[in-house]
C-alpha positions as CSV (number, residue, x, y, z in Angstrom):
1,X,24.4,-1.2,-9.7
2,X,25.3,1.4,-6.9
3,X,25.4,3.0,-4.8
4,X,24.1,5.6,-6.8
5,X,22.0,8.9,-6.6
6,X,19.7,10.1,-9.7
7,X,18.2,13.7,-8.8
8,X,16.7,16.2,-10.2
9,X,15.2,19.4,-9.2
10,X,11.8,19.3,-11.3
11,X,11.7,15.4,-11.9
12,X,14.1,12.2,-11.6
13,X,13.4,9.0,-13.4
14,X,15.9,6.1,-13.2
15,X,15.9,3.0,-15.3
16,X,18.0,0.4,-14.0
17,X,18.5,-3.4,-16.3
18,X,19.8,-5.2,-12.8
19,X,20.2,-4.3,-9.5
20,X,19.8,-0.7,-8.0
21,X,21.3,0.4,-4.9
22,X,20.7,3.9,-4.2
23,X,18.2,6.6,-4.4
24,X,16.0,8.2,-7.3
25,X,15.1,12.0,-6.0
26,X,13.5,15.2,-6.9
27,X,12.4,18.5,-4.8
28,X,10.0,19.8,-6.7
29,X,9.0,17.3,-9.5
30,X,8.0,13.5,-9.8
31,X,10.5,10.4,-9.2
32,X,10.4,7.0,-11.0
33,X,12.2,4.1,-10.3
34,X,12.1,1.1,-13.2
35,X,14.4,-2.0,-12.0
36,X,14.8,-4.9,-13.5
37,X,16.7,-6.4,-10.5
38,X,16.3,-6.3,-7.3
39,X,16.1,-2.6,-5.6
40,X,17.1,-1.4,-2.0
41,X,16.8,2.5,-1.5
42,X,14.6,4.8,-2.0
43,X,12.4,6.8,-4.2
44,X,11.3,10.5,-3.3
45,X,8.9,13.0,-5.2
46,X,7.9,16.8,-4.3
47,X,5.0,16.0,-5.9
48,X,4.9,11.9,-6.9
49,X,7.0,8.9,-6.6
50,X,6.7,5.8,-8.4
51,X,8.6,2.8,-8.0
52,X,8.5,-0.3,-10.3
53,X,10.7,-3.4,-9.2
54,X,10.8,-6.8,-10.7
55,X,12.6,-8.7,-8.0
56,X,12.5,-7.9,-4.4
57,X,12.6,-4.3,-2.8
58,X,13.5,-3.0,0.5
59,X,13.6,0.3,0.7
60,X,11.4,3.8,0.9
61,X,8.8,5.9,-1.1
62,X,8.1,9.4,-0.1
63,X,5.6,11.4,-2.2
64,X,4.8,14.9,-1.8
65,X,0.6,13.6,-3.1
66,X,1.0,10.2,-5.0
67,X,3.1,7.4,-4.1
68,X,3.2,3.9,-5.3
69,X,4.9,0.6,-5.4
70,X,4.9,-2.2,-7.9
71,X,7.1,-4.8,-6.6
72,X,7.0,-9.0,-8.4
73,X,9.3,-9.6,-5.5
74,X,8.9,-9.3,-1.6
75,X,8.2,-5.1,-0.4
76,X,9.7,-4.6,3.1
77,X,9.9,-0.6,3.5
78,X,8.0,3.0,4.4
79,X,6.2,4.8,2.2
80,X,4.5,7.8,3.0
81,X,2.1,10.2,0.7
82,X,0.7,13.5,1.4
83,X,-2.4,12.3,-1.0
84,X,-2.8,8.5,-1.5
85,X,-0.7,5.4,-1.7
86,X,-0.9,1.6,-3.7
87,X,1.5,-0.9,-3.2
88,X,0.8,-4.1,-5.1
89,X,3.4,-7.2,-5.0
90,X,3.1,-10.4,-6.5
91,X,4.8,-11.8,-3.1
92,X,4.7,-10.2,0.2
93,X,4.2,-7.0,1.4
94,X,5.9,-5.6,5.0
95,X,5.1,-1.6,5.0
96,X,5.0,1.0,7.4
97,X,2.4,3.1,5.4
98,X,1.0,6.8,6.1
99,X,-1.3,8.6,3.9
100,X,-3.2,11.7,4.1
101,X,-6.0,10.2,1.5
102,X,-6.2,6.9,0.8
103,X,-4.2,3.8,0.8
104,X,-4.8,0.4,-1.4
105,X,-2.7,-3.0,-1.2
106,X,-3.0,-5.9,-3.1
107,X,-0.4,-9.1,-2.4
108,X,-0.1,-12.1,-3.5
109,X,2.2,-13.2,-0.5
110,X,1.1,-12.0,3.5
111,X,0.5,-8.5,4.4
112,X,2.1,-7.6,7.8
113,X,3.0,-4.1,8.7
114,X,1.0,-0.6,9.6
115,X,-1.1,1.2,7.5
116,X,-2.7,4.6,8.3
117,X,-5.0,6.6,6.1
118,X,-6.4,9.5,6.7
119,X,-9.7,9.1,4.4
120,X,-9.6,5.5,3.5
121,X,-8.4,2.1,3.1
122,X,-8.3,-1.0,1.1
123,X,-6.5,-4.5,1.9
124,X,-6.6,-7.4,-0.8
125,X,-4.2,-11.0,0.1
126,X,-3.7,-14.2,-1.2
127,X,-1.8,-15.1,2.1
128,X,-2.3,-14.0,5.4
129,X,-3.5,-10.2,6.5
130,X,-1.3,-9.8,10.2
131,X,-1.3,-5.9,10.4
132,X,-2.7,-3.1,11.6
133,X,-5.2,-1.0,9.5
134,X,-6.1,2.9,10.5
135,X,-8.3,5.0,9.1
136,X,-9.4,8.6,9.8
137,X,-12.4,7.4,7.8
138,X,-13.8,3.6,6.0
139,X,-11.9,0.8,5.8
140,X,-13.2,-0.4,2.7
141,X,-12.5,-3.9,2.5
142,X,-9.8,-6.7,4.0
143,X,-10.2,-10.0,2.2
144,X,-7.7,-12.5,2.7
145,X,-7.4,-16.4,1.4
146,X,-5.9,-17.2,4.0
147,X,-5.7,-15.4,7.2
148,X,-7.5,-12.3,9.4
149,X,-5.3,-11.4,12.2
150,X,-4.1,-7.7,13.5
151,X,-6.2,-4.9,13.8
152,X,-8.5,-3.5,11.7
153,X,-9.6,0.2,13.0
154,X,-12.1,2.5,10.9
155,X,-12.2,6.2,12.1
156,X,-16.3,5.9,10.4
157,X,-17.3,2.7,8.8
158,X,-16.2,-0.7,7.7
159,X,-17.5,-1.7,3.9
160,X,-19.3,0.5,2.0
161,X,-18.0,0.0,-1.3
162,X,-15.5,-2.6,-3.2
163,X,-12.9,-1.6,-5.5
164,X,-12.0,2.1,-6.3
165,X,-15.0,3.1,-4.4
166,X,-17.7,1.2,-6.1
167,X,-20.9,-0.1,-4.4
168,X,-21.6,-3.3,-6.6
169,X,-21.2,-6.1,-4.4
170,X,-22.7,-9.5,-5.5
171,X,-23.8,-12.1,-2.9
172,X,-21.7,-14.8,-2.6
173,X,-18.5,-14.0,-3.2
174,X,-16.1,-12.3,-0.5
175,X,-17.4,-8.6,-2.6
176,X,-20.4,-9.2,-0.2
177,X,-18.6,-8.5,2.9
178,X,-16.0,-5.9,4.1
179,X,-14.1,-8.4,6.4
180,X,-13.6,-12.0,4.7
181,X,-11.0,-14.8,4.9
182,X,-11.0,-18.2,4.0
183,X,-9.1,-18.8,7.0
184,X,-9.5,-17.7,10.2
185,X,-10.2,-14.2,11.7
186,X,-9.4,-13.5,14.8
187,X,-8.4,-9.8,15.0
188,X,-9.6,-6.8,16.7
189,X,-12.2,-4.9,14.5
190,X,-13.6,-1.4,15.5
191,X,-15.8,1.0,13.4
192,X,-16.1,4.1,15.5
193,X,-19.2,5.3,13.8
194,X,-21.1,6.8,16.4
195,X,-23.8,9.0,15.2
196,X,-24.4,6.2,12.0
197,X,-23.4,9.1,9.7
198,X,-23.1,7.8,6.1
């Protein structure tokens, strides 16, 4: 379907059965994108944006706090969030991502792109991690089956907690350490921690 343009000044929500080409917008509300296709575009909230795609989408989400991306196909696109962003794909995931708070990707597929948080950050792959990782705080986590290549750059501390925030690692498992792969790692890693602050 498209192009097309769904806006609305105080929320937008657009539910496409097959393909979308075009853009789901609101000024001063939240946009929603639900296809059941394939999806190139964009999504754009004054306050959040959501979009929800069951094949492949290439495209954009712009949040004024929240955004978020559920893709079953491949992601290649921006999203940018004045609070925190999660993209999760059951393939790949290619993202030029800026946050102000937090950002939190989980793939099935590799992880390539550039991801910038201004608190912190959160990596999970089944494939390959080749991307760069920046945070104005922790990296939490980047565990990958395959894979650890890129940059990985905390503004404080790498680890400190594993999902959501929580401190319950268990030996053993890759929970136990901030930066694990199956594979490989051979990135540049750099905590800039200097005064050990918690």
């Amino acid at each position: 379907m498209g192009p097309v343009t769904v806006k609305g000044p105080e929320g937008a929500f657009g539910w496409v059965y097959g393909d979308l080409n075009g853009f789901i917008e609101s000024t001063n509300g939240p946009a929603v994108g639900v296809v059941y296709g394939n999806a190139t575009g964009a999504v754009r909230g004054g306050t959040d944006a959501l979009a929800y795609v069951l094949g492949s989408f290439v495209g954009d989400v712009d949040a004024g706090d929240y955004a978020g991306v559920v893709s079953f196909g491949p992601y290649d696109g921006y999203v940018t969030a004045g609070d925190s962003a999660f993209l999760v794909s059951e393939s790949s995931i290619n993202a030029g991502v800026t946050a102000g708070q937090d950002i939190d990707v989980w793939a099935i597929g590799d992880v390539t792109g550039t991801y910038t948080a201004g608190r912190d950050a959160a990596v999970e792959t089944y494939g390959t991690y080749n991307a760069s990782t920046a945070t104005g705080r922790d990296v939490r986590f980047v565990w990958a089956r395959e894979d650890i290549l890129g940059t990985i750059d905390a503004g404080r501390n790498i680890g400190g907690g594993g999902y959501w925030g929580t401190e319950d690692y268990y030996y053993g498992g890759p929970n136990s350490f901030a930066v694990f792969a199956h594979g490989m790692i051979n990135a540049s890693i750099l905590a800039n921690n200097m005064s050990a602050d918690p």
